[in-house]
C-alpha positions in Angstrom: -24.5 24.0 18.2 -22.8 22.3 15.4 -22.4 18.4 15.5 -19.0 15.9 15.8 -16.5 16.7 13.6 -16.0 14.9 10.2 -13.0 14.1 8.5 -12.9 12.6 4.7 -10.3 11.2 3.6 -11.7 9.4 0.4 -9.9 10.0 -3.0 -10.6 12.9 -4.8 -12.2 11.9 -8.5 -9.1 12.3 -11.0 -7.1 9.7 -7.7 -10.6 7.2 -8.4 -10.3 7.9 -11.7 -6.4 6.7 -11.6 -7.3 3.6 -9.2 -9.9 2.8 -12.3 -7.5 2.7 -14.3 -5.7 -0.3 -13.0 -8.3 -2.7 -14.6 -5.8 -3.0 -17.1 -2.5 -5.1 -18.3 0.6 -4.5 -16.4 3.9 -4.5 -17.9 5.7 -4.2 -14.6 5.5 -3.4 -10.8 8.2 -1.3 -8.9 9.7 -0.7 -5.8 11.8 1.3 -3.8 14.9 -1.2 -2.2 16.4 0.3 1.6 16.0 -0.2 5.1 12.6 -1.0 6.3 11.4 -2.6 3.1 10.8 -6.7 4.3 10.1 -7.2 8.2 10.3 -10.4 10.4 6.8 -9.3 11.6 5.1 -9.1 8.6 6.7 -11.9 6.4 5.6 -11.9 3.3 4.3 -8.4 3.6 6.7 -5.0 1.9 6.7 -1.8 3.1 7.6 0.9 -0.4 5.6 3.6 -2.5 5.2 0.9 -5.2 4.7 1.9 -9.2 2.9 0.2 -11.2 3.6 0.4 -15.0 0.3 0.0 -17.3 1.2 -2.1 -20.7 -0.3 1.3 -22.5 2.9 2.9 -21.1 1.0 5.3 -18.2 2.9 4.4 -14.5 1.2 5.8 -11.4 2.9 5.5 -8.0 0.6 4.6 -5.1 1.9 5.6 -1.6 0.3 7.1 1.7 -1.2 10.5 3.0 -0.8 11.2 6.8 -3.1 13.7 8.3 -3.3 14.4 12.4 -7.0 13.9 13.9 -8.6 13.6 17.2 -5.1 13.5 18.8 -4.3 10.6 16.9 -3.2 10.1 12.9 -5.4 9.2 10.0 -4.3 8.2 6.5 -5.5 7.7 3.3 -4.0 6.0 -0.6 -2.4 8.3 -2.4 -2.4 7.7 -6.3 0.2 9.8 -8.9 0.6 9.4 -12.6 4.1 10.1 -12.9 4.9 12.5 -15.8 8.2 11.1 -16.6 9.6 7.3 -16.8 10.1 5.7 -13.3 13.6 5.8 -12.2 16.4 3.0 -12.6 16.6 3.1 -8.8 13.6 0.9 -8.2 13.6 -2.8 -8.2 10.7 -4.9 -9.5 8.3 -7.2 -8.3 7.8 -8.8 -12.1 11.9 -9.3 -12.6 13.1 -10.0 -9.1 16.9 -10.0 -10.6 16.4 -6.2 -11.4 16.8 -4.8 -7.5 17.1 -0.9 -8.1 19.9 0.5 -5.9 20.1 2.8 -3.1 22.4 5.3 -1.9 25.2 4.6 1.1 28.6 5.8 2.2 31.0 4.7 -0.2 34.1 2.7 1.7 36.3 4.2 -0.4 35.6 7.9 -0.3 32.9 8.0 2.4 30.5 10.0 0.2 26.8 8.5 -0.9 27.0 6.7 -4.2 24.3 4.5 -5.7 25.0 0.8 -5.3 23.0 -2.2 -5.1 20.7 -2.9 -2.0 22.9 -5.5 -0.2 21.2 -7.1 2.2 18.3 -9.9 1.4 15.7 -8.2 3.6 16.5 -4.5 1.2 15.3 -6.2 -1.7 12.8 -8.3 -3.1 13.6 -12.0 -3.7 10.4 -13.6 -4.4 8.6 -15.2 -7.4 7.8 -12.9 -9.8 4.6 -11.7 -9.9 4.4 -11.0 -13.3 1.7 -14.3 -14.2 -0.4 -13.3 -11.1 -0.3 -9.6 -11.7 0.7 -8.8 -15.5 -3.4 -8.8 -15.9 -5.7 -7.5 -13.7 -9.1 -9.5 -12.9 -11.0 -6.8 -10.6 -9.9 -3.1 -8.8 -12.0 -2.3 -5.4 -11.0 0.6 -2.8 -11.2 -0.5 0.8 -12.8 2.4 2.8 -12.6 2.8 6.6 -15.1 4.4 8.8 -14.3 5.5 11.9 -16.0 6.7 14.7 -14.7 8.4 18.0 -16.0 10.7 21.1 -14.5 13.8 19.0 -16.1 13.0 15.9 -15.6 10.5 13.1 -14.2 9.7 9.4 -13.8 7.8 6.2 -10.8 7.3 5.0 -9.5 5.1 1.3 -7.4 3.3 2.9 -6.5 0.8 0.2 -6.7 -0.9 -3.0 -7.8 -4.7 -3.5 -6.5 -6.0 -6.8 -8.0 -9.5 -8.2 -4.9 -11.4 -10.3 -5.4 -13.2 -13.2 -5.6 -16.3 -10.7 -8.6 -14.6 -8.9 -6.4 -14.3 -5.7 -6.5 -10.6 -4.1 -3.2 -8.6 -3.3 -3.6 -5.7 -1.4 -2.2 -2.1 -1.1 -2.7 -0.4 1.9 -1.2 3.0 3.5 0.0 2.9 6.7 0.9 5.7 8.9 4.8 5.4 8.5 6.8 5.0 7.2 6.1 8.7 5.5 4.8 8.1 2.4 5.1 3.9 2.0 2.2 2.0 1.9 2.4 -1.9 2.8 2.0 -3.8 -0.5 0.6 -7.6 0.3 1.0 -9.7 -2.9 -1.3 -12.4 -0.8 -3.5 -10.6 2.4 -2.3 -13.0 5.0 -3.7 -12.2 8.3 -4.7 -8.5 6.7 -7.7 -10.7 4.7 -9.9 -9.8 7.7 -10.1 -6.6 5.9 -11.6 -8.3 3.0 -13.8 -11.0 3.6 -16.0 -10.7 7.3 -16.4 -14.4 7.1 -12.7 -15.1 7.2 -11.4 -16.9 10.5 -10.3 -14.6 13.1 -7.0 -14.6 14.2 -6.2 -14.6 18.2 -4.9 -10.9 19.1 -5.8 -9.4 15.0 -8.8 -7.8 15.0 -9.4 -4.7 12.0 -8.9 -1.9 14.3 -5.2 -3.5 14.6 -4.4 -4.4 11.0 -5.8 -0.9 10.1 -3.3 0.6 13.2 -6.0 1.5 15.4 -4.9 -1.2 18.1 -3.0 1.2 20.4 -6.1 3.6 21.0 -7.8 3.6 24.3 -11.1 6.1 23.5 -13.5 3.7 22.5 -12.9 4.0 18.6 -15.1 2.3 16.4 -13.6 1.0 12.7 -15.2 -0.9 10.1 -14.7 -1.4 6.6 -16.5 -1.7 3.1 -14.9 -2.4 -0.1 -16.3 -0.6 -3.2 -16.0 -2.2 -6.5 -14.8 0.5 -9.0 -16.4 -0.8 -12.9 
């Protein structure tokens, strides 16, 4: 009789290989303006497939992987090195003026043309990032482990980057919506996830940052970040 099931969800080596390759010096950080992006329940927090461009000219978009489990849904960092030069459409973390566009019904002729994002909470208006982020300190990957009546799992469910400052931002993938991830330029609430001595937070505990909170079969989560030299 074979055991539980097991379901991995780590990153395959050329995706480590990629996340490794973020120890490096940024020349910029994108994102993708539209609905959904900023939310009054995670202020501070952005919900995009963000790009990160490498000073050595290489950009690799990080976003989410979904994948159905146990009656419920698992997901994992995805990391791509784009083969050709991001698109004008994203906006930028490092130059907040540049706010990419999206597409909308025209007024005019009621078709879909590109125009700038215009509401606030479609765009990023923040400090730029660019002193905190233009070099990177540290990469780790912050691994789940899960464990349910059905089976269990591990899952790379994001990466910790170190600023020049020594503060962490985080990147994490989230379950929807399909294929963001939620980009944290400071962790917030989310650094439960980071550092087990951190204060806990009445009504946050890690099976609810990590979206576990809504399960009733007993599910057991816990985390580990790996360095990655």
């Amino acid at each position: 009789m074979s055991g539980p099931h097991v379901v991995d969800l780590t990153l395959p080596d050329h995706e480590v290989d990629l996340a490794r390759s973020l120890a490096a010096a940024w020349h910029d950080l994108l994102y993708a303006p539209g609905p959904g992006f900023t939310s009054p329940l995670d202020p501070g927090a952005y919900h995009t497939s963000v790009v990160i461009v490498l000073a050595a000219g290489a950009a690799i978009r990080v976003s989410s992987v979904v994948a159905p489990a146990f009656g419920h849904e698992l997901c994992r960092l995805r990391l791509e090195a784009l083969r050709q030069a991001p698109p004008s459409s994203l906006g930028s973390f490092f130059h907040p003026s540049r706010t990419g566009t999206i597409h909308a019904l025209s007024a005019e002729r009621g078709v879909a043309a590109a125009q700038a994002p215009e509401r606030a909470e479609w765009r990023y208006e923040g400090v730029s990032l660019a002193p905190r982020l233009a070099r990177i300190g540290g990469i780790r990957l912050l691994r789940e482990r899960g464990r349910a009546a059905d089976g269990s799992w591990r899952a790379d469910r994001g990466v910790v980057v170190t600023g020049a400052d020594g503060a962490p931002s985080l990147v994490l993938a989230v379950a929807e919506p399909a294929e963001a991830a939620l980009f944290l330029p400071s962790p917030g609430l989310f650094r439960a996830l980071l550092d087990p001595a951190a204060t806990p937070q009445p009504g946050v505990t890690v099976r609810d940052l990590l979206g576990h909170g809504d399960r009733d079969d007993g599910v057991e989560i816990t985390t580990e970040l790996l360095p990655l030299p």
